[in-house]
C-alpha positions in Angstrom: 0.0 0.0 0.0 1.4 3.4 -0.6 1.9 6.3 1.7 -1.2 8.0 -0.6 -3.4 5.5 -0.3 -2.8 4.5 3.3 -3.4 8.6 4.0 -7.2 8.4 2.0 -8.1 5.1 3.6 -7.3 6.5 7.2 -9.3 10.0 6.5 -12.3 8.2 5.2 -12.0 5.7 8.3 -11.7 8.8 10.2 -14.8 10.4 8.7 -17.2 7.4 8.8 -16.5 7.2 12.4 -17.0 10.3 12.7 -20.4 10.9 11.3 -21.5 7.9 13.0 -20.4 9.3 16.5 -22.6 12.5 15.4 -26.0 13.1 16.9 -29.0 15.4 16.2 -29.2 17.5 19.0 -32.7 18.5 20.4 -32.8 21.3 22.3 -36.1 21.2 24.5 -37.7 24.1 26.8 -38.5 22.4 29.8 -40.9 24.2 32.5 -39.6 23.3 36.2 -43.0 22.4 37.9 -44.4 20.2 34.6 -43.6 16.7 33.9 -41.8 16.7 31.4 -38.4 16.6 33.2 -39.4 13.2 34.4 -39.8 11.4 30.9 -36.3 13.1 29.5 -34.4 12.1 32.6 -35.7 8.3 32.2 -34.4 8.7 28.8 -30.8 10.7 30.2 -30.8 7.3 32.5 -31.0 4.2 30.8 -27.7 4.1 28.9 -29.9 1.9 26.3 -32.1 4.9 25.3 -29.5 7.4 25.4 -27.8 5.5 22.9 -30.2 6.4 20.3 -29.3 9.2 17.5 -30.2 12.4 19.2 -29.0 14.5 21.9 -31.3 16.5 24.6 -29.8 20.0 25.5 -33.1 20.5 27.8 -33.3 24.6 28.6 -35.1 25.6 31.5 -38.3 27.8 30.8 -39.9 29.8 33.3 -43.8 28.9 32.5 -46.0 27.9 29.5 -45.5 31.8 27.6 -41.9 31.4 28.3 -41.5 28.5 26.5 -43.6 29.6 23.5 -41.7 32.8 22.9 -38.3 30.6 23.5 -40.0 28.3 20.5 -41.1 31.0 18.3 -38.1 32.4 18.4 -35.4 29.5 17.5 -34.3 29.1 21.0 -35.7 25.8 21.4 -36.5 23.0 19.0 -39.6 21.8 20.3 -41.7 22.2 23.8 -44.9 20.4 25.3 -47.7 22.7 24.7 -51.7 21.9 23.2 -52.5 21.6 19.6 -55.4 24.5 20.3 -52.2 26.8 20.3 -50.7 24.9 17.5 -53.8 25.8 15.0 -54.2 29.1 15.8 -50.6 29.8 14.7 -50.8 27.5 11.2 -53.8 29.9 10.8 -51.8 32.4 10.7 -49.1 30.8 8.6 -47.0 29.4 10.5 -45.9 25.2 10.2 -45.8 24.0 14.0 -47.2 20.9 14.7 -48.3 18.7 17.6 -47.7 15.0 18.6 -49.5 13.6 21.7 -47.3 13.9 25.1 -50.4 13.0 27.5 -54.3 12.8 27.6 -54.0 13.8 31.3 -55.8 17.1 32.0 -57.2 19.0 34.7 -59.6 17.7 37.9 -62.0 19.7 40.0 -61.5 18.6 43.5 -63.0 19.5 47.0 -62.5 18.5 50.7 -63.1 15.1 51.5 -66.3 15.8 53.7 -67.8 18.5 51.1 -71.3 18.8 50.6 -70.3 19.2 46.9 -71.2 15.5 45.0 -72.5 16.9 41.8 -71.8 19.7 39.3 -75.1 21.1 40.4 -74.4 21.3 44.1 -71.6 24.1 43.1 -74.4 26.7 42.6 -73.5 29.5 44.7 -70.1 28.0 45.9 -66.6 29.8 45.8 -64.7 27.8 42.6 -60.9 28.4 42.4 -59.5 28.0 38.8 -56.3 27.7 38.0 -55.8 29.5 35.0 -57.7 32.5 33.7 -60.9 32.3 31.6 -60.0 31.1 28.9 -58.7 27.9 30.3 -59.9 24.9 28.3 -61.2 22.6 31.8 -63.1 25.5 32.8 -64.9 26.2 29.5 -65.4 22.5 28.9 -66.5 22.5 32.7 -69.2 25.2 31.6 -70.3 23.4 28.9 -71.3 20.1 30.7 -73.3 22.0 33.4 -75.1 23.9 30.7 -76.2 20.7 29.7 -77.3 20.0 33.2 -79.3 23.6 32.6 -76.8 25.0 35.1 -75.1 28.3 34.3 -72.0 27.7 36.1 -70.1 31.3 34.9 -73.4 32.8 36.9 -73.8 30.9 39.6 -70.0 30.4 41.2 -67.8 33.2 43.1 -65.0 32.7 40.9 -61.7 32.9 41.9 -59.1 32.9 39.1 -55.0 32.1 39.6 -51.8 30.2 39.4 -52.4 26.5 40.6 -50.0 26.5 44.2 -52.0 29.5 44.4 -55.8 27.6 44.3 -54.3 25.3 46.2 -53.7 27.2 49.2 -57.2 28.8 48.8 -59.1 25.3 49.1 -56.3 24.8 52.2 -57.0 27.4 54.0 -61.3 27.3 53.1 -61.5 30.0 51.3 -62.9 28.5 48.2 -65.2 25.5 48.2 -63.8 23.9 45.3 -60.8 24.3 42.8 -60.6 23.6 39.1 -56.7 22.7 38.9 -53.9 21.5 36.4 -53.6 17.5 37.3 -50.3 17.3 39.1 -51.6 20.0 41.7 -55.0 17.7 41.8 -53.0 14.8 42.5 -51.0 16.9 45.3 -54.3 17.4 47.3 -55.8 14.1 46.5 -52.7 12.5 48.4 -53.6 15.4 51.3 -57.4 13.5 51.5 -59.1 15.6 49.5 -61.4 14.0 46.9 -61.7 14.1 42.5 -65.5 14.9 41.8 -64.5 15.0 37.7 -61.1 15.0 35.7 -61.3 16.3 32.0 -61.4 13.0 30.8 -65.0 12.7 32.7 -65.8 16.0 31.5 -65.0 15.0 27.5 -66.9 12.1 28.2 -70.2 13.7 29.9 -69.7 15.5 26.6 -70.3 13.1 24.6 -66.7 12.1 23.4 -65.3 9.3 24.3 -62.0 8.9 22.7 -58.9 9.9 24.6 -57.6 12.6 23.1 -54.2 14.2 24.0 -54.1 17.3 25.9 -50.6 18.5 25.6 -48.1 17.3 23.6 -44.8 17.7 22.0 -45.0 21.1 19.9 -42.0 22.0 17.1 -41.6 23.4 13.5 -43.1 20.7 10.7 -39.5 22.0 8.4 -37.4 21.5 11.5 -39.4 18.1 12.0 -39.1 16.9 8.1 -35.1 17.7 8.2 -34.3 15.4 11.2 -36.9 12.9 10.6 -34.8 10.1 11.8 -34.0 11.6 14.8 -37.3 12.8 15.8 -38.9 9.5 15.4 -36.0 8.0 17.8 -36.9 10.3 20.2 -40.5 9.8 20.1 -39.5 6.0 20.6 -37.4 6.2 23.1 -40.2 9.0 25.0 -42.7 5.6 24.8 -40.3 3.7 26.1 -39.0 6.2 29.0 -42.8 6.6 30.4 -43.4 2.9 30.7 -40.4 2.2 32.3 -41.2 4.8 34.7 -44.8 3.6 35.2 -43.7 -0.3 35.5 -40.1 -0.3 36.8 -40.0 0.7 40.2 -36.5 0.8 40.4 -36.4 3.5 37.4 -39.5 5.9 39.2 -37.0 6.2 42.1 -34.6 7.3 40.1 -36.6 10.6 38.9 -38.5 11.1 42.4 -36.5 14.2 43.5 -37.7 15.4 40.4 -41.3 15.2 42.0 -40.4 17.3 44.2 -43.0 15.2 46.6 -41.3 14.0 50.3 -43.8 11.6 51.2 -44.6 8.4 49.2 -48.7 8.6 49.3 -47.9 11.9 47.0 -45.4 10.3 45.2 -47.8 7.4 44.2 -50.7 9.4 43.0 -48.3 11.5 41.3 -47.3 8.6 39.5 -50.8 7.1 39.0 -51.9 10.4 37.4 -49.2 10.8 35.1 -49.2 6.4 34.1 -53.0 7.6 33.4 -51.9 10.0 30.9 -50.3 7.4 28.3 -51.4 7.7 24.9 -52.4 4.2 23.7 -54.1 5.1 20.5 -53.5 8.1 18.5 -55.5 7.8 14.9 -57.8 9.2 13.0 -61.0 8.7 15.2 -59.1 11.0 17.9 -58.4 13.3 15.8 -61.8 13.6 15.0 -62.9 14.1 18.3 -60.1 16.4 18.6 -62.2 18.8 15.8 -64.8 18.3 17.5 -63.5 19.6 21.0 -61.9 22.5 18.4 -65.5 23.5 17.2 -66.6 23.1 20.9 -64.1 25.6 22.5 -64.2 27.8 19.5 -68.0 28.0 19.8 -68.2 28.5 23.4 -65.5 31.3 23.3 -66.5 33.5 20.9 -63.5 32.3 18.9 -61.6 34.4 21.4 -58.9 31.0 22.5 -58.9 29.3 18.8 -58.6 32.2 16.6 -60.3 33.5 13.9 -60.2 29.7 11.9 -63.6 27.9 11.8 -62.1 24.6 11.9 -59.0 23.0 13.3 -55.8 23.8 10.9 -54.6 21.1 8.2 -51.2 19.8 9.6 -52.2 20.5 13.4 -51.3 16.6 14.0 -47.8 15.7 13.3 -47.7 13.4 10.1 -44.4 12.1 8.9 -43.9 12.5 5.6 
């Protein structure tokens, strides 16, 4: 062999190694109180999945707007968000799109010994909401009493803020009842308090029974079409992560500082809640029913929370190409 050819056959040994050592790297926004972290940390774990052909950078986001301005403006690849969000912005142009994270939602809760057993019996009760008006529990909430002929926006002291927030007002008795983001349900339901109807009940008293996601994973559709292979890994290897954590004890202890729960009857409806959330079936007949909670929530808002568009935007759903 020559000193030429030896050279060439060392650089293209060189190179081939080295593009197969190269990952895509997915830079995520991550809120500090959601549960998210939980899922990418099982990945970061298990040496198996973080193998794979990607590479989490996860960037810490203050709240839900944070990490949609940190989205829309390149700083992150992708975040968890809802697809409502997702079609108002490809109504306007833009190509982000949506694939399901968890059909875990909200829960209306109240104190173990309430007088409060029915939707009706919260006429002219104090109702905490985490949120503000436009929150999609509470207008989905709304919509299920009307069908009960209750006008629930007329007949509840309202009480609108952040969820540690409602919390501590249902604590301390000075609402009746609070209409909360899961996690903080599950905090109380581990204090004794009791679940009188989670959004999944409230879909279904709706008439739609599919499970439809609530959140989910939220990028650019170009971003998503130029690292295909990497994106489906991930999505794989997200599947994987959350059934691990809701089958492997040894891997839920792991993420439960992460939880940020000391004792273990929080930590275990924590984890019930969240193991409630898997998507098992994600197809056209729930995205159906996903159009139909659009028209719903677009109807019931004046189109003030889905935008201008009468129906839910081509694209919304993640398809790969």
């Amino acid at each position: 062999m020559t000193f030429n050819t030896f050279f060439l056959s060392l650089c293209l040994f060189v190179s081939s190694n080295s593009f197969a050592e190269e990952k895509t790297l997915l830079r995520i926004g991550v809120q500090a109180a959601g549960t998210l972290e939980w899922e990418l940390a099982a990945i970061q774990n298990d040496p198996q999945l973080k193998a794979s052909d990607f590479q989490l950078e996860l960037l810490p986001v203050a709240n839900a707007e944070a990490s949609k301005i940190a989205l829309q403006s390149g700083a992150v690849d992708m975040i968890v968000s809802d697809w409502i969000w997702v079609s108002s912005l490809r109504a306007t142009g833009a190509d982000f799109t949506f694939y399901p994270y968890s059909n875990t939602s909200g829960a209306l809760v109240v104190a173990e010994n309430s007088p409060i057993h029915t939707l009706n019996d919260l006429k002219g009760k104090r109702l905490g909401i985490a949120g503000g008006e436009l929150d999609k529990n509470w207008i989905l909430l709304q919509a299920l009493a009307q069908k009960e002929s209750l006008d629930l926006n007329a007949s509840v002291e309202k009480t609108f803020g952040a969820p540690p927030l409602i919390n501590e007002q249902l604590k301390q008795e000075r609402v009746d009842a609070v209409l909360t983001f899961w996690h903080f349900a599950a905090r109380l339901e581990a204090q004794g308090y009791r679940q009188l109807i989670d959004g999944k009940g409230i879909l279904k008293g709706l008439g739609i029974t599919e499970n439809v996601p609530s959140i989910g994973y939220v990028f650019k559709q170009s971003w998503g079409v130029a690292h295909q292979a990497a994106l489906n890994s991930f999505f794989k290897a997200t599947k994987l992560a959350k059934n691990r954590l809701c089958t492997s004890d040894s891997d839920w202890q792991k993420i439960i500082p992460l939880t940020k729960a000391d004792d273990l009857p929080t930590q275990a409806i924590l984890r019930q809640r969240y193991c409630e959330g898997q998507i098992e079936q994600w197809g056209d007949k729930e995205q159906q029913a996903a159009a139909h909670i659009y028209n719903l929530l677009r109807t019931l808002t004046n189109n003030r929370l889905t935008g201008a568009s009468e129906t839910l935007q081509a694209g919304t759903f993640w398809s790969q190409p």
